[in-house]
N, C-alpha and C positions, 0 to 999 in steps of 0.2 A: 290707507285707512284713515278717515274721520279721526283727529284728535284734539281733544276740547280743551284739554288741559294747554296745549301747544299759543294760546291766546295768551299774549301779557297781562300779566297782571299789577294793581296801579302799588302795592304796597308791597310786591317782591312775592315771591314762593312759598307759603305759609310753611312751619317748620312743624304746626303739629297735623296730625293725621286721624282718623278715624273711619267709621262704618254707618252709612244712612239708613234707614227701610230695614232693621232687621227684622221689625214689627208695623205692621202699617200704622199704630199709633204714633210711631215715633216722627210720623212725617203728617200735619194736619193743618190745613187749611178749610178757611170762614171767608165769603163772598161778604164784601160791603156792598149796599144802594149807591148810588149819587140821586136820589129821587126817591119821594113818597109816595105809595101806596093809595091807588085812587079808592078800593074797595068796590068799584064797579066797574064794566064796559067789556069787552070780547073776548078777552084774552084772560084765560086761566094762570095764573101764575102760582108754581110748583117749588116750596122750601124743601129741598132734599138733602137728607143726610145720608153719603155713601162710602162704603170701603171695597176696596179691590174691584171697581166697577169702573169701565169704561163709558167716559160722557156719550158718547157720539152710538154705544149703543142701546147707554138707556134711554137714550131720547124717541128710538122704538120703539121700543118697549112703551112708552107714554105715547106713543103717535099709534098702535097697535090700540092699545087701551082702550081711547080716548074717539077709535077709528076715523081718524084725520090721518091727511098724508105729511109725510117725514119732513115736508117746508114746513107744515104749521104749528111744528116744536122748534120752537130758538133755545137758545142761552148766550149767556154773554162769553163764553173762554171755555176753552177745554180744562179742565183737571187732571192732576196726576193718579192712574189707574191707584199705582200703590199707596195709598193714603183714606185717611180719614178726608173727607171735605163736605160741606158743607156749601151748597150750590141752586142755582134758581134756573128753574125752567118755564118758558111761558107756552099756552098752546092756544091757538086760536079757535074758540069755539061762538061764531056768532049765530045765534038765537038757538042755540045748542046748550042745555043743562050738562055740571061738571059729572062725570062718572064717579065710581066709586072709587077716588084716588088710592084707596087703603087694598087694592086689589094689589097693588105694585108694592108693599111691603115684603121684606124678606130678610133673613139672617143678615143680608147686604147690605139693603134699600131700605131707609125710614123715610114717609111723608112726615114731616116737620108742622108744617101748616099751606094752607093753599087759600088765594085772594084771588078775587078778579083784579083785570087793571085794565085800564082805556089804551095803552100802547103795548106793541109788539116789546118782548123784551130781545135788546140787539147786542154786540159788540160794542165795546165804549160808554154802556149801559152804568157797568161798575165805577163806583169810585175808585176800589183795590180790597187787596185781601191780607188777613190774619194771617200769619206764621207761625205754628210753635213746632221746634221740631227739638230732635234728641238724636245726637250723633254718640254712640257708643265703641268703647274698646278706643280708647283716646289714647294714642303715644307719642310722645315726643318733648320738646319745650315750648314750654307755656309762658315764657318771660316776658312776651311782648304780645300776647294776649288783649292787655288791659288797653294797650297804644293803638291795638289796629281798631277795636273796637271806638274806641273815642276817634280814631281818622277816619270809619267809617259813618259816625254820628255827625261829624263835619262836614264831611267833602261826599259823601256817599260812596257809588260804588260803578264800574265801568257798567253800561247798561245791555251786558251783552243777552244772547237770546241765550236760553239755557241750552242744554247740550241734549234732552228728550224732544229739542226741536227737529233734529235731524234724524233721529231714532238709533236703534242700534249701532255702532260701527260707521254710524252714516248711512243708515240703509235707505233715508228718504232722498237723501241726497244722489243714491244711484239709480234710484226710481225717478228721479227729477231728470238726470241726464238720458237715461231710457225713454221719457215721455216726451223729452224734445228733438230728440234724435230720431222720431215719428211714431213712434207706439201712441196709439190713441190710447189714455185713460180714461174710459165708461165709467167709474164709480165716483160721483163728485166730490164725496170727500175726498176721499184717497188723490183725487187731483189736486185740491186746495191747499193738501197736507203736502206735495211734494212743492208746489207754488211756494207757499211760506217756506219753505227751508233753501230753495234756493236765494230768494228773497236776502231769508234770516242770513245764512253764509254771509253775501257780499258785507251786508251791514257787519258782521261781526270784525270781517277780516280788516275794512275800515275805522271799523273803531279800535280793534289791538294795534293799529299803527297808531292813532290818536294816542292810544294808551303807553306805548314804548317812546312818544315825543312828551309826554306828558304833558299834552293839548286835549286832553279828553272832559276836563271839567273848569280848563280855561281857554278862554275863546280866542281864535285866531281870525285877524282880518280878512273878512270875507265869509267869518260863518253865518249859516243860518239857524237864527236864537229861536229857539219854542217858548211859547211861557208854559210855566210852570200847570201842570195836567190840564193842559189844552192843547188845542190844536192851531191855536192862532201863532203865528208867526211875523218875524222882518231879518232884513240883511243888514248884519254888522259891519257898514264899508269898514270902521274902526272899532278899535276896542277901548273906550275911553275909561275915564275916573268912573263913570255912571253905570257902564256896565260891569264893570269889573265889581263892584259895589252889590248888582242885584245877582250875578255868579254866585258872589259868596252868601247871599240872603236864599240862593235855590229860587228866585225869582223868575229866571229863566234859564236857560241848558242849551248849549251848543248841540248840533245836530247831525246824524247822517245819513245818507238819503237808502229808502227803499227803492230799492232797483223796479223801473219801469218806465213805459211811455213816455217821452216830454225831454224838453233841456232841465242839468240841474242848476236847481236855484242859487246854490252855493256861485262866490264869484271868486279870483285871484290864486291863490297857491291852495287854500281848500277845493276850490274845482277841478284844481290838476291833478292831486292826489285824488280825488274820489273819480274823476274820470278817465282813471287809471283800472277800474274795476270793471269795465266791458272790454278789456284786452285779456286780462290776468282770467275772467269768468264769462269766456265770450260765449258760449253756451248756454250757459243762464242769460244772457244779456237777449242774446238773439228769443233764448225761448217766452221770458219773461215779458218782450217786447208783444211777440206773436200774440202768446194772451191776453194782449192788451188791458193788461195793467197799469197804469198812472205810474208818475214817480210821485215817492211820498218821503215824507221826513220819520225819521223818529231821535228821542233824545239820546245823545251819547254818555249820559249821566242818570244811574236812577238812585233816587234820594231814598235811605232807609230812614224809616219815620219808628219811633218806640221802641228803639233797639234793645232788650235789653238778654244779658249773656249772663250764665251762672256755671264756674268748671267744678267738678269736683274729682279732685285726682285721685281718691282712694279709691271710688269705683271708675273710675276710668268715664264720668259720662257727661258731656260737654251739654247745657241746655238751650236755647235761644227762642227767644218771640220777637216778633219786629213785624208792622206795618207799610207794604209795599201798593205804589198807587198802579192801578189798571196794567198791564201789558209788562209787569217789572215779576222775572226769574228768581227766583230764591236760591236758585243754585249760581246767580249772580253774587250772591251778600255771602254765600258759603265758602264761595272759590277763594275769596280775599280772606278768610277767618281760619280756613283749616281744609287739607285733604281728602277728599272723602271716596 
């Protein structure tokens, strides 16, 4: 069985404990831009505010609408079902007038506000998202509370994929070994969805070694450094005064690779260790290769930006908001804070 908690963690086993999602309020995310709003050109872009709704099926629901097919609804990220969120959908409508977006409002679903825009909205579209959440029925000690959060506003936090990436118990994860083991997957999401979690695994399992060497947000000879919310990259032959320098500035972030196609870029004792993950996950390796997938990077550090934390032990109810950029877990910042 899938166990999430089984990943090291950078600041030891949190000692206090609690309860997420008793209320979907308690769990609420806001989509940032990285880009303004053209006000014209093909693409209808959708501000929606939702609770207990499934992204990937209200994008039918707006591809039904809107009568265009299910490609000409994007968004940038899936959401979490159980939650308040706050999220943008684009639909491609050229020389096509917008429908009556307010048809799709419900006890659920609020339209917010709706813009045209000149580009499709995609993946990597966001800059990142809002966090405020409320972890209730807290027990335990809170003495070192004040310490993680401040090493969390320092060094940030292991950048693992969250634990709704693999679904249940792991159940994407068995659906991943089923689909490479020759079951054709016909439903292209539900393929995409098992793709990323094999994906997510390897990365994960690689970075909890990073995390148990406590090499995960300091660079070892041979990483490969990202800069900071990009995509651009180079290989650290050394780890000099210079680098060590923009580490601690969040400048840049040591990496590890998303399983796919290609040699990886990493070189010397980081290539050994990660080229150790198509023996340990050769199933993934093999399948992931099959659907020719690229290898890709991602950081093994993700920086909590606006951290800010409020306990109050008489009602038991732990508070937090904090700023994560594009493709960064919340149940990343939670794992290192508290139980849940």
């Amino acid at each position: 069985m899938f166990d999430f908690s089984s990943y090291h963690y950078a600041n030891s086993e949190p000692s206090l404990s609690g309860v997420i999602r008793i209320q979907a309020s308690d769990f609420k995310v806001d989509e940032k831009f990285a880009f303004e709003l053209t006000g014209e050109g093909e693409h209808a872009l959708l501000h929606i505010k939702k609770e207990d709704t499934n992204t990937d099926w209200l994008s039918r629901q707006i591809s039904q609408l809107a009568g265009v097919r299910k490609v000409d609804v994007s968004y940038a990220g899936l959401k979490d079902r159980n939650a308040i969120t706050t999220q943008w959908f684009s639909v491609w409508l050229p020389g096509k007038p917008d429908p009556d977006w307010s048809l799709l409002n419900s006890d659920k679903v609020e339209i917010l506000t709706s813009c045209r825009h000149n580009r499709k909205l995609r993946r990597g579209s966001l800059r990142g998202n809002q966090f405020t959440l409320i972890v209730r029925n807290v027990e335990g000690d809170a003495a070192d509370l004040e310490s993680r959060i401040k090493t969390i506003i320092d060094d940030g936090v292991p950048n693992y994929f969250g634990d709704q990436r693999f679904g249940i118990d792991g159940k994407n994860l068995e659906k991943a070994t089923i689909m490479f083991g020759g079951r054709r997957e016909k439903d292209r999401f539900k393929r995409s969805i098992y793709l990323s979690a094999a994906r997510s695994a390897m990365f994960n399992d690689v970075l909890s070694q990073r995390v148990k060497m406590n090499k995960w947000a300091n660079g070892i000879p041979g990483d490969v450094m990202l800069l900071d919310n990009s995509h651009s990259y180079f290989l650290a032959e050394e780890i000099d005064e210079k680098i060590i320098q923009r580490l601690k500035e969040h400048d840049i972030h040591p990496s590890g690779p998303l399983w796919g196609r290609g040699q990886l870029l990493s070189k010397g004792s980081v290539a050994e260790l990660e080229s150790k993950l198509s023996d340990k996950f050769e199933i993934f390796d093999l399948g992931l290769r099959n659907a020719r997938l690229d290898q890709d990077r991602r950081s093994l550090r993700l920086s909590v930006n606006d951290l800010q934390c409020s306990y109050d032990s008489e009602n038991k109810i732990l508070s937090l908001s904090f700023f994560l950029p594009a493709g960064g877990y919340a149940t990343a910042v939670l794992r290192e804070i508290i139980k849940v």
